[in-house]
N, C-alpha and C positions, 0 to 999 in steps of 0.2 A: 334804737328803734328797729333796726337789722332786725335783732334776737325776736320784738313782738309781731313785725311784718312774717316771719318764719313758722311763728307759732299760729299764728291765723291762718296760713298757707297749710300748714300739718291740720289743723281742725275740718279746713274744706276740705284737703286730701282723704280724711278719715271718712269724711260724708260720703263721699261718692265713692267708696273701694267696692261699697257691693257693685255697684254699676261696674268697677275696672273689673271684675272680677279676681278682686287682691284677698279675699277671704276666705280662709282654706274651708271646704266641703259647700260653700254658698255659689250659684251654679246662676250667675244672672239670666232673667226669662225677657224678652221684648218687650210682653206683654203688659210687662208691669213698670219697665225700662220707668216711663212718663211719670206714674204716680211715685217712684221712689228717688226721681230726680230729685221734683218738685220737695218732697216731705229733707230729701240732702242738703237744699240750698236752701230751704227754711231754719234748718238746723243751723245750719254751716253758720249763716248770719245772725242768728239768734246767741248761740254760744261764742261766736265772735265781738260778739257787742256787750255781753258778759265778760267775756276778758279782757278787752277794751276798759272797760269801765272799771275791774276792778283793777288792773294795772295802774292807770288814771287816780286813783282812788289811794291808791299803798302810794305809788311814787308822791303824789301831791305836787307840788312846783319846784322839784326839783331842777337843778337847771341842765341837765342833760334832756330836756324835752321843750318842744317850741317853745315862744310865746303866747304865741296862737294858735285855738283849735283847727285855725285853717289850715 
């Protein structure tokens, strides 16, 4: 669970690199800071819960994974 907790972490990290300014020649502005959060952490959770699901989905009940969704 390490390895998927890691890869969610990498997908939000991807999200928001324009805002770090992690991408070479992309030059983040203020002005747009707010709307390109917003559209990161839409992603970030969208494509998270896609991965999610399909890890969920291949492993199946495998027993290296709870019992419970909780």
């Amino acid at each position: 669970m390490r390895d998927v907790a890691s890869m969610l972490r990498s997908l939000d990290y991807a999200a928001h690199s324009a805002l770090l300014g992690q991408i070479p020649g992309v030059v983040p502005r203020k002005e747009v800071a707010v709307a390109v959060r917003t559209w990161a952490e839409a992603w970030s959770r969208w494509v998270g819960a896609l991965y999610r699901a399909g890890y969920l989905d291949t492993a199946g009940r495998a027993s290296f994974l709870p019992a419970s969704d909780r």
